[in-house]
N, C-alpha and C positions, 0 to 999 in steps of 0.2 A: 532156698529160703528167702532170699533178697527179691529174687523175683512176687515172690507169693504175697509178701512184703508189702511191696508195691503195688502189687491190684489190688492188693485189699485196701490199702490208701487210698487210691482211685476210683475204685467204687463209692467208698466212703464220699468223699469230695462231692462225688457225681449225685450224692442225694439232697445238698444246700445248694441253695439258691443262688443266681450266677452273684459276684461280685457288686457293691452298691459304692457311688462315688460319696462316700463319705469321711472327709477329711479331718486328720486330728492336729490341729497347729496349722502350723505352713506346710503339712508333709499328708503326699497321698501314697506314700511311698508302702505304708503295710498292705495297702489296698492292690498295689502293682506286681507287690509278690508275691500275694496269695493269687493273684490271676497268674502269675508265671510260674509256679510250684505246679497250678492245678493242670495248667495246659499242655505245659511241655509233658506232664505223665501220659496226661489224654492222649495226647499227638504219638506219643513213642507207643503206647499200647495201640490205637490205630496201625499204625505202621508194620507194628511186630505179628499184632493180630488179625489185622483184617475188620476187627469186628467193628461195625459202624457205629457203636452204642457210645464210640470214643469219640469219633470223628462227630458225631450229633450233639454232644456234648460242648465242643471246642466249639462247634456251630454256634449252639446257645450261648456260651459266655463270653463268644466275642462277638456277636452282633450285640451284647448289654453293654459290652467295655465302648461300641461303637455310636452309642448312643448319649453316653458321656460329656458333659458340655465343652469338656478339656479333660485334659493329662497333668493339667497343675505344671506348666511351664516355669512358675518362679522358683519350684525346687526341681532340677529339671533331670534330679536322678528316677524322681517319678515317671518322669514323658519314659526315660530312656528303658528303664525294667516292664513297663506297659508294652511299649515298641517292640521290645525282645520278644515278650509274652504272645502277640497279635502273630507278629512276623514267620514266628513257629509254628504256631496252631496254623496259619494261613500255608503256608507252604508244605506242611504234613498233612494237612485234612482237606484243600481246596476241592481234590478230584471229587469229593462228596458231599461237598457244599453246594445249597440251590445256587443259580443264578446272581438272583437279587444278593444273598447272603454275600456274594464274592464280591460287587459289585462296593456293596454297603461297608464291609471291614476293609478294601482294598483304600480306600477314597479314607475312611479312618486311618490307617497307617498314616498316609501321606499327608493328610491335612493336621491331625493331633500329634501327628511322631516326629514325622521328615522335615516337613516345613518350619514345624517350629525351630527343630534342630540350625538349621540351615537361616532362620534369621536372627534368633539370639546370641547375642555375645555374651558367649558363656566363658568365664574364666578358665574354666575344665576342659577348653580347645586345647591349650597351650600351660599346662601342669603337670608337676609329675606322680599328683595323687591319683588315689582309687577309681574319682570320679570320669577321671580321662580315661581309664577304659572302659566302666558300665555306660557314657553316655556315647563314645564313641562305637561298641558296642551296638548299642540299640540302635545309632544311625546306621549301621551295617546292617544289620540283620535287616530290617524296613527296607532299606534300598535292594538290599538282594530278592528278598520276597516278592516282590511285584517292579523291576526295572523289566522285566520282560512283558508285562501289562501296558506300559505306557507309552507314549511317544511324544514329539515334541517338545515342548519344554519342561515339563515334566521330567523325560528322561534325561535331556543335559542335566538337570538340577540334580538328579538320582546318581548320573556320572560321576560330578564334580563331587558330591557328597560322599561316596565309593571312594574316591583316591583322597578326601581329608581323611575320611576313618586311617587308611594305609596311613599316614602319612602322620597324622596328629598322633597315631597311640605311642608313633616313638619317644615322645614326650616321656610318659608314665614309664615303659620298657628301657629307659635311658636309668632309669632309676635301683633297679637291681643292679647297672655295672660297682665295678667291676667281677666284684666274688656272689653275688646272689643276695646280699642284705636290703633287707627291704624295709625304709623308712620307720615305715606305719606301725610295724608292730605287724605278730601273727594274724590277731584277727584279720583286720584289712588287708593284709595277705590273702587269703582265703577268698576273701572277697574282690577285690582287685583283677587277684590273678586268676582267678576263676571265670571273669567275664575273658578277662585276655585272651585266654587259652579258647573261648566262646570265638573272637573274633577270627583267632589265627585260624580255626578249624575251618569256619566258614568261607576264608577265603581260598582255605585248599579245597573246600567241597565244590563250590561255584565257579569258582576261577582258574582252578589246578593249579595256581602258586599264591603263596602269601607275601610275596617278595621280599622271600628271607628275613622275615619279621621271628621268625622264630629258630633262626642262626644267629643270635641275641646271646652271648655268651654269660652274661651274667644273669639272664632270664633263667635258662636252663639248670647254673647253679643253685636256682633258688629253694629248690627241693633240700636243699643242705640246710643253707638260711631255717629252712621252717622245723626241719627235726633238732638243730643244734638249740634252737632260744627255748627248747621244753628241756625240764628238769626232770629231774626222778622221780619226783613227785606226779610228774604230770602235769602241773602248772609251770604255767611261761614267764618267760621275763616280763614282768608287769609296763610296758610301756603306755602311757596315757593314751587315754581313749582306745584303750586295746581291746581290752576283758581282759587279757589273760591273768 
């Protein structure tokens, strides 16, 4: 049923128009998750299926995403859920992507994802909120996607960026110790830790170790943390800016 679920979502998706960079406030951020909602299904149905109707798809809505003037760097949870978004569809659906196409989103990664990543001083290097792991996150995924594309300077930069991702999300992960309670409240939980577990994954798919990034003892409590702050009711402890 879940499965069925799901294509019929995808399908759905697959009949609107690819994504348009149009920003509400300072934030492109609905725009970068409805491209990563739509891609990552695309990509997993390619993969699962075979059928290229997915893989054509991800085609189209990431050479629109790559044509972009920007990713909206000054809210730079934006670049980071775009970067996730590209990163996936790119590394699920490249084998059947043209040339050019590969050529055109790879060169987007790195110049709207990577680069920006890597020049701005983002407070969210070195924090132990949400945003240190969706933005270090999308610097991982980018760099993992295409460091096998590049050479030369490029890939030191892709390197160096590879080991802050390892290295900075301990920041955020420092923040469940000791018993799994997490700051933020449920919501931001979900969300946080959702990219987290995004990261940790990736470095055991690419890299075959996460370096122990998820031997994190109070990471793994955290599963406790999230069922304990719900009530009988259902609703959670109300902490600000939570929802719950």
């Amino acid at each position: 049923e879940y499965y069925a679920a799901l294509v019929k979502a995808a399908d759905d998706k697959a009949k609107a128009q690819p994504v348009e960079r149009k920003q509400v406030g300072r934030r492109l951020l609905s725009v970068s998750r409805e491209a990563l909602g739509r891609i990552f299904d695309w990509s997993f149905l390619y993969r699962y299926t075979g059928d290229t109707r997915y893989s054509d798809r991800v085609e189209k809505e990431a050479l629109a995403i790559a044509e972009f003037s920007d990713w909206n760097p000054s809210h730079f949870l934006d670049v980071a859920e775009m970067t996730t978004a590209m990163a996936i569809g790119y590394d699920a659906c490249k084998d059947a992507f043209a040339e050019e196409s590969k050529t055109k989103i790879r060169d987007a990664i790195y110049t709207k994802g990577l680069f920006e990543a890597m020049k701005v001083k983002g407070w969210w290097k070195r924090n132990t909120a949400n945003w240190n792991q969706v933005c270090w996150c999308g610097s991982l995924y980018g760099s993992l996607a295409i460091i096998d594309e590049v050479d030369g300077e490029k890939r030191e930069n892709l390197e160096r960026l590879i080991q802050s991702a390892v290295n900075g999300v301990t920041w955020s992960m420092s923040a469940y110790e000791p018993d799994g309670n997490y700051t933020e409240g449920p919501g931001y939980w979900g969300y946080g830790t959702g990219f987290n577990i995004l990261l940790v994954s990736a470095l055991q798919s690419a890299l075959g170790t996460d370096f122990a990034r998820s031997d994190s003892n109070g990471f793994l409590k955290s599963i406790d943390y999230y069922e304990h702050v719900f009530g009988t009711t259902g609703d959670a402890f109300n902490y600000p800016d939570s929802g719950g």
